[in-house]
PDB file of N, CA, C and O in Angstrom:
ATOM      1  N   UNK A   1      89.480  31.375 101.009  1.00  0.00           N
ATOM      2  CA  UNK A   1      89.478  31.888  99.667  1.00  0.00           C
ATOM      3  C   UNK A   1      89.071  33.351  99.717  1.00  0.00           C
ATOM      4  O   UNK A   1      88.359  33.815 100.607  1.00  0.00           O
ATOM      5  N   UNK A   2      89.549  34.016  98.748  1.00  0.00           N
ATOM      6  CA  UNK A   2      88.791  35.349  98.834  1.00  0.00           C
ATOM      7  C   UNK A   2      89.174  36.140  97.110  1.00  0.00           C
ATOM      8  O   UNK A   2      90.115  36.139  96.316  1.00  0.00           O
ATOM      9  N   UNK A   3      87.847  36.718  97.205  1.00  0.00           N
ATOM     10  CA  UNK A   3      87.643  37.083  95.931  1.00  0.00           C
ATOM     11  C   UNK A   3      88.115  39.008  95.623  1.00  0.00           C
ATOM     12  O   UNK A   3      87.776  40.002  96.266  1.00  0.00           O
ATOM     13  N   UNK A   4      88.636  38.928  94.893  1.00  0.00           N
ATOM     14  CA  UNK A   4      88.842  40.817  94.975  1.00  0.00           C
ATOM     15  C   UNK A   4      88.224  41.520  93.652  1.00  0.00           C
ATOM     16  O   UNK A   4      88.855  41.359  92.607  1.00  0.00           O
ATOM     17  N   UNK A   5      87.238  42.155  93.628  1.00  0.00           N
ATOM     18  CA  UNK A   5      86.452  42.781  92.742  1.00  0.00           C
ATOM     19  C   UNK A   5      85.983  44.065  92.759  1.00  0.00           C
ATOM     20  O   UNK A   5      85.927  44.327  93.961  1.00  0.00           O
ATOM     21  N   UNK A   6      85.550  45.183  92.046  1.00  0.00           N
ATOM     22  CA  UNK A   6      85.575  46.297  92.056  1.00  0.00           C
ATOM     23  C   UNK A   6      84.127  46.571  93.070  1.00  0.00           C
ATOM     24  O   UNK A   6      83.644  45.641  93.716  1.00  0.00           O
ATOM     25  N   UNK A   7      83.683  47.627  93.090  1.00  0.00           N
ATOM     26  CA  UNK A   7      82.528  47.933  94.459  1.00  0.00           C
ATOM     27  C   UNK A   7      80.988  47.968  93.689  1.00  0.00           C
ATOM     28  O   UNK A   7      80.231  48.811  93.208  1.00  0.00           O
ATOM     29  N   UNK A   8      81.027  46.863  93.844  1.00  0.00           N
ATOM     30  CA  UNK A   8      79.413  46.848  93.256  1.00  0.00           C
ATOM     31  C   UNK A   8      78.373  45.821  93.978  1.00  0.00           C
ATOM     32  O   UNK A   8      78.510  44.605  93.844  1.00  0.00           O
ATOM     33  N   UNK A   9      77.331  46.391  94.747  1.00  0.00           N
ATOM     34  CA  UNK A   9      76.413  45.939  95.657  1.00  0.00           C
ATOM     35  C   UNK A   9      75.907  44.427  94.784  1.00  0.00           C
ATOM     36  O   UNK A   9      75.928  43.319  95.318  1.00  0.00           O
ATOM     37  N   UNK A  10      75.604  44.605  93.803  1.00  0.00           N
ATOM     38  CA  UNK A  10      74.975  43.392  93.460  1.00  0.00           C
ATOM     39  C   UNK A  10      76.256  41.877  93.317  1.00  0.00           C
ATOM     40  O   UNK A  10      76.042  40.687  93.550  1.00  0.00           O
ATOM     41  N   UNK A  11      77.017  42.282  93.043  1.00  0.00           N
ATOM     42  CA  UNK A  11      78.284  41.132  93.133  1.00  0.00           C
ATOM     43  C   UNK A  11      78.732  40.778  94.911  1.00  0.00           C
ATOM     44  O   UNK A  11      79.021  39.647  95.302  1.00  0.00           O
ATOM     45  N   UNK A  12      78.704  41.872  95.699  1.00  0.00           N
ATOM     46  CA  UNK A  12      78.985  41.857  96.697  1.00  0.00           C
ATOM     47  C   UNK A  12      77.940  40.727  97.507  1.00  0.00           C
ATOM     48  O   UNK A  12      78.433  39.825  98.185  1.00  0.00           O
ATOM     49  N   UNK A  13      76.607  40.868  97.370  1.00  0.00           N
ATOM     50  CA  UNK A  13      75.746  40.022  97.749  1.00  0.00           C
ATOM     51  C   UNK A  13      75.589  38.957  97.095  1.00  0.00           C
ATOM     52  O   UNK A  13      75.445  38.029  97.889  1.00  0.00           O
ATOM     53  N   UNK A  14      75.535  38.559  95.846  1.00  0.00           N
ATOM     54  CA  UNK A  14      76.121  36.892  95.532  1.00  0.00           C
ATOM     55  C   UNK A  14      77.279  36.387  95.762  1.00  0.00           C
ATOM     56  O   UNK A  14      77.604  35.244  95.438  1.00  0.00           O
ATOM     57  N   UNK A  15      77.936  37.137  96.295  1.00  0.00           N
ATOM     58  CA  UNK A  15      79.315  36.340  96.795  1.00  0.00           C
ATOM     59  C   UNK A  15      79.160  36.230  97.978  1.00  0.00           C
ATOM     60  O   UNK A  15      79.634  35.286  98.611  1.00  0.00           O
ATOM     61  N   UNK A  16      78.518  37.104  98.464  1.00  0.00           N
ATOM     62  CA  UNK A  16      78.164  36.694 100.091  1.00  0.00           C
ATOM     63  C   UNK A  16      76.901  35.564 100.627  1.00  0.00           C
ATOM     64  O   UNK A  16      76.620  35.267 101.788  1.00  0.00           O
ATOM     65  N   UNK A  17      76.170  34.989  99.135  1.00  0.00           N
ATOM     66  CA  UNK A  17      75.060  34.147  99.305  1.00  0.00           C
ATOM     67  C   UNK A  17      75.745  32.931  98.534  1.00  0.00           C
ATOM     68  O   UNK A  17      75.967  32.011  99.321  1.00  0.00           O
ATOM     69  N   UNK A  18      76.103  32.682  97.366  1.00  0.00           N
ATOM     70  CA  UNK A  18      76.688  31.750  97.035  1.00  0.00           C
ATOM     71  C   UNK A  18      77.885  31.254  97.122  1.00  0.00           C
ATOM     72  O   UNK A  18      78.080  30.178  96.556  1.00  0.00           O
ATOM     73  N   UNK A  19      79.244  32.049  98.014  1.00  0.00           N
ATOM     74  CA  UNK A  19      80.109  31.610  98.953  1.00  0.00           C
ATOM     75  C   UNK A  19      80.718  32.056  99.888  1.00  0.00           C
ATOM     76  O   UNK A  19      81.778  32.670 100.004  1.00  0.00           O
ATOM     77  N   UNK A  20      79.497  31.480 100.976  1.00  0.00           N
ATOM     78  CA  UNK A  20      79.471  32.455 102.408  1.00  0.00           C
ATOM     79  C   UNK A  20      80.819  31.966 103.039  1.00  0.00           C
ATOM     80  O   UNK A  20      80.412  32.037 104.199  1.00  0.00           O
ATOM     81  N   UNK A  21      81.829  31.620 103.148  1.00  0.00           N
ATOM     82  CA  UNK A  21      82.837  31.333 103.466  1.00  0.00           C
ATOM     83  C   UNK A  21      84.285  32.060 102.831  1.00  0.00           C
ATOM     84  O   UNK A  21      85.404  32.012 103.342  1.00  0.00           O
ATOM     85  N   UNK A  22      83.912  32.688 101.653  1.00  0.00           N
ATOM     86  CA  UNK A  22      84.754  33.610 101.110  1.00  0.00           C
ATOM     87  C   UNK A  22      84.792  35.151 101.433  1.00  0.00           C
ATOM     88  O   UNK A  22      83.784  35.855 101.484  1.00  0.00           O
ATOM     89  N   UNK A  23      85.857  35.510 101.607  1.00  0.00           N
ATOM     90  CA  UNK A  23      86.474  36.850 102.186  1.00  0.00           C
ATOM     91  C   UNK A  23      86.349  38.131 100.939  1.00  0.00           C
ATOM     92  O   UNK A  23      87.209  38.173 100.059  1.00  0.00           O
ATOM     93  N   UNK A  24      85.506  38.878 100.959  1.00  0.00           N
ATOM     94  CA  UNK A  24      85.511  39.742  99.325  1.00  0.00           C
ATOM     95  C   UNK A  24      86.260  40.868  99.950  1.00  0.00           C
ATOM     96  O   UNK A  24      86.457  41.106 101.142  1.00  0.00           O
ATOM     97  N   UNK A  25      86.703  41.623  98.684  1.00  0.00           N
ATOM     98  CA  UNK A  25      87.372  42.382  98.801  1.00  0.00           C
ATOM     99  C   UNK A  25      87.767  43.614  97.354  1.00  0.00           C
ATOM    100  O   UNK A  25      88.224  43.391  96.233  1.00  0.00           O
ATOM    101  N   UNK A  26      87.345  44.906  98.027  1.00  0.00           N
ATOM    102  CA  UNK A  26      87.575  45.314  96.373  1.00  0.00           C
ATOM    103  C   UNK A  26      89.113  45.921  95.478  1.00  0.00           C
ATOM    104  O   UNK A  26      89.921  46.355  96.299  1.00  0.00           O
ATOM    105  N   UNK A  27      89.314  45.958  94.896  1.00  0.00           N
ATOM    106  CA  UNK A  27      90.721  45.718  94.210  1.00  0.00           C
ATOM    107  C   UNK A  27      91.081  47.462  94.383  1.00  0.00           C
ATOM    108  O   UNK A  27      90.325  48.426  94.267  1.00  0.00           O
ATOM    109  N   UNK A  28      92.551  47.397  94.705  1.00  0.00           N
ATOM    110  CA  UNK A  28      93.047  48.818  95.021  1.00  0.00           C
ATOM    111  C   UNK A  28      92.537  50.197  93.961  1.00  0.00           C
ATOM    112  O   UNK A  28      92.118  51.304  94.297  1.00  0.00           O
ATOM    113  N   UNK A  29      92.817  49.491  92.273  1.00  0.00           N
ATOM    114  CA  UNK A  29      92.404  50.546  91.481  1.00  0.00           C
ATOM    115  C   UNK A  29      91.130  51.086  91.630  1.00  0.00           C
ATOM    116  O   UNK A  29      91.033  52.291  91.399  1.00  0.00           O
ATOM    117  N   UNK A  30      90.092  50.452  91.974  1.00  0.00           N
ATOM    118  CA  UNK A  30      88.236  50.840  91.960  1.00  0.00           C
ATOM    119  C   UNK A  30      88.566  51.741  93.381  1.00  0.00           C
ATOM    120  O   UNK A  30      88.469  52.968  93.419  1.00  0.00           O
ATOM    121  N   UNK A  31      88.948  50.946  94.461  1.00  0.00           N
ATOM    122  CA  UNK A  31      89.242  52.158  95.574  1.00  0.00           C
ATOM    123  C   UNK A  31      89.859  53.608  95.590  1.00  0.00           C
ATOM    124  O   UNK A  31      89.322  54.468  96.288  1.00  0.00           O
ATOM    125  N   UNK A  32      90.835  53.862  94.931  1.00  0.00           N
ATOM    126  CA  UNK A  32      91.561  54.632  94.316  1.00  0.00           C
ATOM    127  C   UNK A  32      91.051  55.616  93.616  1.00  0.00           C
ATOM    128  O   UNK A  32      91.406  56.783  93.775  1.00  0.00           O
ATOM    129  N   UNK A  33      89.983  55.162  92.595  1.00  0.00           N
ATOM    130  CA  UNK A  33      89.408  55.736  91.624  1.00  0.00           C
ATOM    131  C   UNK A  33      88.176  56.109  92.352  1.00  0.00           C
ATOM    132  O   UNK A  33      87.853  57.234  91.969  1.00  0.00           O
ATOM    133  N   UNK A  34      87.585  55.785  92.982  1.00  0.00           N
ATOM    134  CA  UNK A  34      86.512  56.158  94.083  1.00  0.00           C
ATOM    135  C   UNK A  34      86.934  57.309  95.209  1.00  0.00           C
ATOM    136  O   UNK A  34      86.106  58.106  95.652  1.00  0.00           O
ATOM    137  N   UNK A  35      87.897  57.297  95.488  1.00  0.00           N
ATOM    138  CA  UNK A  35      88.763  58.497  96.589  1.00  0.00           C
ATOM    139  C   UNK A  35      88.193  59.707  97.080  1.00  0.00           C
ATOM    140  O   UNK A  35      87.845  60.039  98.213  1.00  0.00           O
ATOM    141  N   UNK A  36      88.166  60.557  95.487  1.00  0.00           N
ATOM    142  CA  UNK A  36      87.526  61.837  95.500  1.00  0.00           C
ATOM    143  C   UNK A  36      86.013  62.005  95.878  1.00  0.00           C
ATOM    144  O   UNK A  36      85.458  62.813  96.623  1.00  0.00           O
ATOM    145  N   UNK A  37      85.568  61.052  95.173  1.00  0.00           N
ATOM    146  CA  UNK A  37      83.981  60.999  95.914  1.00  0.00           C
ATOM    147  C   UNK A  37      84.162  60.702  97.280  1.00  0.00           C
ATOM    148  O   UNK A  37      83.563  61.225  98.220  1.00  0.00           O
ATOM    149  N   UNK A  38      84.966  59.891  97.325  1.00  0.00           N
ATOM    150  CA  UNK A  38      84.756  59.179  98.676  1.00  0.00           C
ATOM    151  C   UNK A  38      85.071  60.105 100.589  1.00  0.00           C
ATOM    152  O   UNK A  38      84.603  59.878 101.704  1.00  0.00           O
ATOM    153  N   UNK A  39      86.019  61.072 100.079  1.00  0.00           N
ATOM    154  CA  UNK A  39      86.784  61.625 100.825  1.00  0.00           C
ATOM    155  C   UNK A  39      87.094  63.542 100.380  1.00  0.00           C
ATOM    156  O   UNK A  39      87.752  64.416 100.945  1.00  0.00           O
ATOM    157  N   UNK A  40      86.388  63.532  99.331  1.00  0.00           N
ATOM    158  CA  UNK A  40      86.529  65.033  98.694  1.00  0.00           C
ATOM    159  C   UNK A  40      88.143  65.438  98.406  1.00  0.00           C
ATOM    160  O   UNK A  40      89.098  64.875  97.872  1.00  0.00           O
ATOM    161  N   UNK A  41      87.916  66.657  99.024  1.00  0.00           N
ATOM    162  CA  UNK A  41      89.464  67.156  98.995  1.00  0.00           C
ATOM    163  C   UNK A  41      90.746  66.614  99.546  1.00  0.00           C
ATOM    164  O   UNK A  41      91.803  67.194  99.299  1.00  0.00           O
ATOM    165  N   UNK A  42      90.694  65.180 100.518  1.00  0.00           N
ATOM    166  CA  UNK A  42      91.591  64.819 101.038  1.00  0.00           C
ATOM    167  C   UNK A  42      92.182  63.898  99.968  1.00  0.00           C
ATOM    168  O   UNK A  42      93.310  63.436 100.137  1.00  0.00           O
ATOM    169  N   UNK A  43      91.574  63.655  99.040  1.00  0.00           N
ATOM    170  CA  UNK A  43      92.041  62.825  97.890  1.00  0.00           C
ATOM    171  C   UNK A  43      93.079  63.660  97.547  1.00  0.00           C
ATOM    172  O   UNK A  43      94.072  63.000  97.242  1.00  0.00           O
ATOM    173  N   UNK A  44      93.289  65.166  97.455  1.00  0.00           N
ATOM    174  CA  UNK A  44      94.248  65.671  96.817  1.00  0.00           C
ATOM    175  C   UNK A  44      95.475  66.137  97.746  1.00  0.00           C
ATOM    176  O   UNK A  44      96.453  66.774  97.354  1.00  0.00           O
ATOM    177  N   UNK A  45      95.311  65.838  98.623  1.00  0.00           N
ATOM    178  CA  UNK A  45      96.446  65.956 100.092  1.00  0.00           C
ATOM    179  C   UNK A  45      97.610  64.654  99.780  1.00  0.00           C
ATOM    180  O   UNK A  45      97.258  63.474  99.768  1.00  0.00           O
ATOM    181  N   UNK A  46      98.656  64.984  99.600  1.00  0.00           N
ATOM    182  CA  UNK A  46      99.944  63.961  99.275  1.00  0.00           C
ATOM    183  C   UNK A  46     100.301  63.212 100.616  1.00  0.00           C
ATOM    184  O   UNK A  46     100.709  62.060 100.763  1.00  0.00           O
ATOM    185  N   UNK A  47     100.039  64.167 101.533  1.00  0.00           N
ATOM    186  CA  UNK A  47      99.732  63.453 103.314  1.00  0.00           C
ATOM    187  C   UNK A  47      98.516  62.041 103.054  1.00  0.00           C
ATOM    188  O   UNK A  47      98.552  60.817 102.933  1.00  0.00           O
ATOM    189  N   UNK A  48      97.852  62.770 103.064  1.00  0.00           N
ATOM    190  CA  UNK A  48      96.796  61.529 102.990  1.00  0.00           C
ATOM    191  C   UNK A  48      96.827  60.889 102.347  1.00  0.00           C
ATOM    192  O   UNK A  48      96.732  59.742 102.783  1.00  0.00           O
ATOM    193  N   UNK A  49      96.964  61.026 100.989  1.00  0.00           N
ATOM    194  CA  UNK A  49      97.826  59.804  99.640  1.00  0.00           C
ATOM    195  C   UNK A  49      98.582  58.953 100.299  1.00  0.00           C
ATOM    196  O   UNK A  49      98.035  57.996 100.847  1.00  0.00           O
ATOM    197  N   UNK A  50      99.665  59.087 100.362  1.00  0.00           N
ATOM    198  CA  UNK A  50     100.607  58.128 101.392  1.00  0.00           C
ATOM    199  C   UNK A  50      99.884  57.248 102.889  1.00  0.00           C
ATOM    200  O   UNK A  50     100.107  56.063 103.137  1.00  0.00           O
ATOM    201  N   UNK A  51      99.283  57.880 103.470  1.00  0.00           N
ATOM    202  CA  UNK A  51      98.966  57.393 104.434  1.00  0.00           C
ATOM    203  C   UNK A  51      97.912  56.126 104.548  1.00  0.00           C
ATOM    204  O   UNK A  51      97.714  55.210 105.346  1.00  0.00           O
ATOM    205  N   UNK A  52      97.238  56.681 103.062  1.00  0.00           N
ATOM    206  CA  UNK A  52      95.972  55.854 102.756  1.00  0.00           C
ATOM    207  C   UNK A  52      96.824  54.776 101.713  1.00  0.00           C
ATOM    208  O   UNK A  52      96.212  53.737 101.959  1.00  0.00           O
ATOM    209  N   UNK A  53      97.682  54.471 100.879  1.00  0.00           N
ATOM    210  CA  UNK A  53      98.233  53.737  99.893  1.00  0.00           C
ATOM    211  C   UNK A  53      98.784  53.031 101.504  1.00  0.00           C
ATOM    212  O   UNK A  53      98.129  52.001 101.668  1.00  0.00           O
ATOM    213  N   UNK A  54      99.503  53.201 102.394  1.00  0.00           N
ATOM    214  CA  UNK A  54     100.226  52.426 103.316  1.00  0.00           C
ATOM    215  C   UNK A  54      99.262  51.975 104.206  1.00  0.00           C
ATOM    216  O   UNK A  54      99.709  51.622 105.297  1.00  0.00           O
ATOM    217  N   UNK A  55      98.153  51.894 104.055  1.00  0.00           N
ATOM    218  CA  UNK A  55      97.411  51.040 104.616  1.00  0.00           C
ATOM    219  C   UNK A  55      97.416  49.443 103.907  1.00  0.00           C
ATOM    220  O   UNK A  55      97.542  48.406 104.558  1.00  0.00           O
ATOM    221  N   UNK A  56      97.305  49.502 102.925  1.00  0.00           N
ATOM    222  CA  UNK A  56      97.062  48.501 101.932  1.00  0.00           C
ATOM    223  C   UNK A  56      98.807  48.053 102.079  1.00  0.00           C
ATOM    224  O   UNK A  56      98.939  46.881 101.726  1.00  0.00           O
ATOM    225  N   UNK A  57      99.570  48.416 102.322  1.00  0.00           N
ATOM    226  CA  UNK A  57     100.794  47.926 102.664  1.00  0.00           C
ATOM    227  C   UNK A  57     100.877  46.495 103.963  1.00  0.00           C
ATOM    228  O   UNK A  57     101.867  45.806 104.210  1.00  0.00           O
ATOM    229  N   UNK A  58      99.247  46.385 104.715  1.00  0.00           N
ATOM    230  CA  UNK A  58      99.879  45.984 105.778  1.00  0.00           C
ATOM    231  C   UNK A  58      99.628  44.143 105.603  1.00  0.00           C
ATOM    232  O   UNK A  58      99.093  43.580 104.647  1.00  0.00           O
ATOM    233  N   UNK A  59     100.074  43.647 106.566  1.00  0.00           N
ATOM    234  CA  UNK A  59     100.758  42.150 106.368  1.00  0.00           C
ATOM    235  C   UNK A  59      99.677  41.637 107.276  1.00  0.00           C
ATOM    236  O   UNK A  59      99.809  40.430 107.479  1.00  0.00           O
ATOM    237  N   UNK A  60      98.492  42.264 107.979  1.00  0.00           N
ATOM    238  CA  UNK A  60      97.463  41.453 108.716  1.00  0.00           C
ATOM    239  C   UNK A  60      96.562  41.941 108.913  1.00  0.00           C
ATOM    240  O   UNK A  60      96.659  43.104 108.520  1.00  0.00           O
ATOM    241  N   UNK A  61      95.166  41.645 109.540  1.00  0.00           N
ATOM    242  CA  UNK A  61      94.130  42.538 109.192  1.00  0.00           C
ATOM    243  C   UNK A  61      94.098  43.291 110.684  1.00  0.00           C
ATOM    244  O   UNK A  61      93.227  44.140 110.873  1.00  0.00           O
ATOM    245  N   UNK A  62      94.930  43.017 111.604  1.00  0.00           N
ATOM    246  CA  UNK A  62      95.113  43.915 113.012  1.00  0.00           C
ATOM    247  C   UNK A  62      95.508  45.333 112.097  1.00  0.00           C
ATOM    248  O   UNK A  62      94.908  46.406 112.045  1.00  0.00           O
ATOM    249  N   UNK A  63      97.162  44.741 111.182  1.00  0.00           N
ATOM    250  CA  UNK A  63      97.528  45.964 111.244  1.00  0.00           C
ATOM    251  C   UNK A  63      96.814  46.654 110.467  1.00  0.00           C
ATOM    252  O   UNK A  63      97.085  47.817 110.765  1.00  0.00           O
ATOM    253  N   UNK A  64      95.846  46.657 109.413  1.00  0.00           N
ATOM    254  CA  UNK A  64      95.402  46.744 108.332  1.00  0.00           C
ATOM    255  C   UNK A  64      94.392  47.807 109.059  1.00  0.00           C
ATOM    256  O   UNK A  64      94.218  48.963 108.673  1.00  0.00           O
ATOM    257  N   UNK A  65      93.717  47.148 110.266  1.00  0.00           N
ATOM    258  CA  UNK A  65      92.526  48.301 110.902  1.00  0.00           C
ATOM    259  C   UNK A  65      93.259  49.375 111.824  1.00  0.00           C
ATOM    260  O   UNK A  65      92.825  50.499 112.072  1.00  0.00           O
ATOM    261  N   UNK A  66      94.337  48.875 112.239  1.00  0.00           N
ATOM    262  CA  UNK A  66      95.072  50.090 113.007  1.00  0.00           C
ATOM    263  C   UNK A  66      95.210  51.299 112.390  1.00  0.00           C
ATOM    264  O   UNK A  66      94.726  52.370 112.756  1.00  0.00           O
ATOM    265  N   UNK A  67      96.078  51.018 111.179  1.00  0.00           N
ATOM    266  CA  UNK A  67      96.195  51.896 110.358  1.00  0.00           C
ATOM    267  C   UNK A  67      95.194  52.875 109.768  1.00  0.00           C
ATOM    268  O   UNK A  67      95.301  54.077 109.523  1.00  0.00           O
ATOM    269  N   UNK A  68      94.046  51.896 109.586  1.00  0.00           N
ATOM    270  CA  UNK A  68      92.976  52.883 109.017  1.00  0.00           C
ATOM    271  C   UNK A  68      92.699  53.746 110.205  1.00  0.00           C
ATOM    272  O   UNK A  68      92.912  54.958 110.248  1.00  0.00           O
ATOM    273  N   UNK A  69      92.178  52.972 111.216  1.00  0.00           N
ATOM    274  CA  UNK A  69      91.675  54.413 112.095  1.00  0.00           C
ATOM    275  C   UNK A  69      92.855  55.162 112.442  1.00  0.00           C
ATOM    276  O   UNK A  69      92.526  55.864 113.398  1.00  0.00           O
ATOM    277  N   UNK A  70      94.139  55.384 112.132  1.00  0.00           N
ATOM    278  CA  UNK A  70      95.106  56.377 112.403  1.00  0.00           C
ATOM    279  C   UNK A  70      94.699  57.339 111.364  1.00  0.00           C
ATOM    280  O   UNK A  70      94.637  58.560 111.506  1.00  0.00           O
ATOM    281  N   UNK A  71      94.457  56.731 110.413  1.00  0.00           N
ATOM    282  CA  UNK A  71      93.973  57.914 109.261  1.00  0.00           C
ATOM    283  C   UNK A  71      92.964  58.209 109.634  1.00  0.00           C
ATOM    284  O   UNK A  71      92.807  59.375 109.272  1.00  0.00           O
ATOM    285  N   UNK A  72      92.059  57.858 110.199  1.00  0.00           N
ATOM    286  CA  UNK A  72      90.421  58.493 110.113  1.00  0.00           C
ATOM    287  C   UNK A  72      90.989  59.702 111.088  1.00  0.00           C
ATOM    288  O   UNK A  72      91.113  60.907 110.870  1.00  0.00           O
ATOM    289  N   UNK A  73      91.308  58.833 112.341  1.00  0.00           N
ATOM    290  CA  UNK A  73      91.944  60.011 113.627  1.00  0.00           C
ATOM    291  C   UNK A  73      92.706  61.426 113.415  1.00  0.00           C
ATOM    292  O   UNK A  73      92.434  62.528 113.892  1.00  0.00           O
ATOM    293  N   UNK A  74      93.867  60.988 112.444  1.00  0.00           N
ATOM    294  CA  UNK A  74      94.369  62.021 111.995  1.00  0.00           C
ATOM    295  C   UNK A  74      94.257  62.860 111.278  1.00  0.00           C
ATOM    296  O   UNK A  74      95.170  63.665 111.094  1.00  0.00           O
ATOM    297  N   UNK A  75      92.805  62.939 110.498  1.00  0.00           N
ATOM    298  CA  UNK A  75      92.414  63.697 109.761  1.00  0.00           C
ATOM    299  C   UNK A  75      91.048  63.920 109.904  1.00  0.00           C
ATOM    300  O   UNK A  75      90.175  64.394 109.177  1.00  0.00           O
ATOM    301  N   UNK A  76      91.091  63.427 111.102  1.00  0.00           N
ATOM    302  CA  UNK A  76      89.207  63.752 111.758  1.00  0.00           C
ATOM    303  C   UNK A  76      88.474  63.466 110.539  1.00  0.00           C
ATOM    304  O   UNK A  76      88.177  64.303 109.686  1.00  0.00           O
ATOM    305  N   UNK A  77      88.226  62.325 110.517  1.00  0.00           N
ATOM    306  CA  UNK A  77      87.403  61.560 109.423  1.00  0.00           C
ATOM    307  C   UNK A  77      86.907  60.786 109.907  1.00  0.00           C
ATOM    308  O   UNK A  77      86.669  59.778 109.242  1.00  0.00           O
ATOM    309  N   UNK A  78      86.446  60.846 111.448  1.00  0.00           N
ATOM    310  CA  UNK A  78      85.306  60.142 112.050  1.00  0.00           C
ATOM    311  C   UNK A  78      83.714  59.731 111.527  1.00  0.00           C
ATOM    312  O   UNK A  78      83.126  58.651 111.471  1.00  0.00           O
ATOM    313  N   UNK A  79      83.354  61.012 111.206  1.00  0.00           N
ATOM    314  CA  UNK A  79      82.477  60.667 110.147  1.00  0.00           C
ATOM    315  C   UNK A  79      81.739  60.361 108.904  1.00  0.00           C
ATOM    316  O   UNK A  79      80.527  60.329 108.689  1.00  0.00           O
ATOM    317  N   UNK A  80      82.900  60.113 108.026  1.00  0.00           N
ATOM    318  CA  UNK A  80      82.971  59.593 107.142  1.00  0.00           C
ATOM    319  C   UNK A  80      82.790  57.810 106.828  1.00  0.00           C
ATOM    320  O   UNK A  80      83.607  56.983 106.425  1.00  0.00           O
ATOM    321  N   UNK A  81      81.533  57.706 107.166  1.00  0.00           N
ATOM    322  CA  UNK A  81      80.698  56.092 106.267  1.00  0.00           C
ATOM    323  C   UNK A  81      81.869  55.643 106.089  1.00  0.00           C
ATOM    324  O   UNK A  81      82.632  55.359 107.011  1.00  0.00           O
ATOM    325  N   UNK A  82      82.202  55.502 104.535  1.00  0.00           N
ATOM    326  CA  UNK A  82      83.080  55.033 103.536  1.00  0.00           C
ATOM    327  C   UNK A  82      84.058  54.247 104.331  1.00  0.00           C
ATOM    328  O   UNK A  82      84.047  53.028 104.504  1.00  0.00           O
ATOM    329  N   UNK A  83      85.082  55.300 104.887  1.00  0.00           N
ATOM    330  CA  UNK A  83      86.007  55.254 105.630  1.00  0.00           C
ATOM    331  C   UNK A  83      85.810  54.159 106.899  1.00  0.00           C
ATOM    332  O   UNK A  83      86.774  53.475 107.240  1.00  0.00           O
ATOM    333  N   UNK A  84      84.664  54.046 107.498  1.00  0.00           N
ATOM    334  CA  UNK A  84      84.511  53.319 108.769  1.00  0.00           C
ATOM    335  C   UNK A  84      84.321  52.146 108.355  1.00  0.00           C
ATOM    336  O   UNK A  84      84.842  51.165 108.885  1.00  0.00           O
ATOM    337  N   UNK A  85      83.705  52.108 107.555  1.00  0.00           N
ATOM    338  CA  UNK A  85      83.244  50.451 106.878  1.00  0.00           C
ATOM    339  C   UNK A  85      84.635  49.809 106.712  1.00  0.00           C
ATOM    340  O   UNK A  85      84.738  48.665 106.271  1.00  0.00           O
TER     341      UNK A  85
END
């Protein structure tokens, strides 16, 4: 089962205490809308737009992490928290 909800610590931890067997996950728009904080100016790069929307394109969670660290890599966003999580 898995639940998809916007990014909020306190929901995140009752779903992880009252159903530890469920997969959470937060819903594309809250991610989206988080971007600019999240990533500054690369939010406004149409490169990185695309690259980051085609992550969420992928069909497994191999390809799903590949992808991300191609973006972190390719835009030296190694240290970016957000992003690594």
């Amino acid at each position: 089962m898995a639940f998809i909800t916007y990014e909020d610590p306190a929901m995140t931890a009752a779903i992880a205490r009252m159903l530890p067997q469920t997969h959470h996950q937060f819903c594309i728009w809250h991610i989206m809308k988080k971007l600019p904080e999240k990533v500054g100016a690369f939010s406004c790069r149409s490169d990185f737009l695309v690259s980051f929307k085609n992550v969420f394109m992928s069909e497994t969670p191999e390809e799903f992490e590949e992808s991300r660290k191609k973006i972190i890599m390719h835009f030296s966003l190694e240290s970016n928290e957000w992003l690594s999580k």
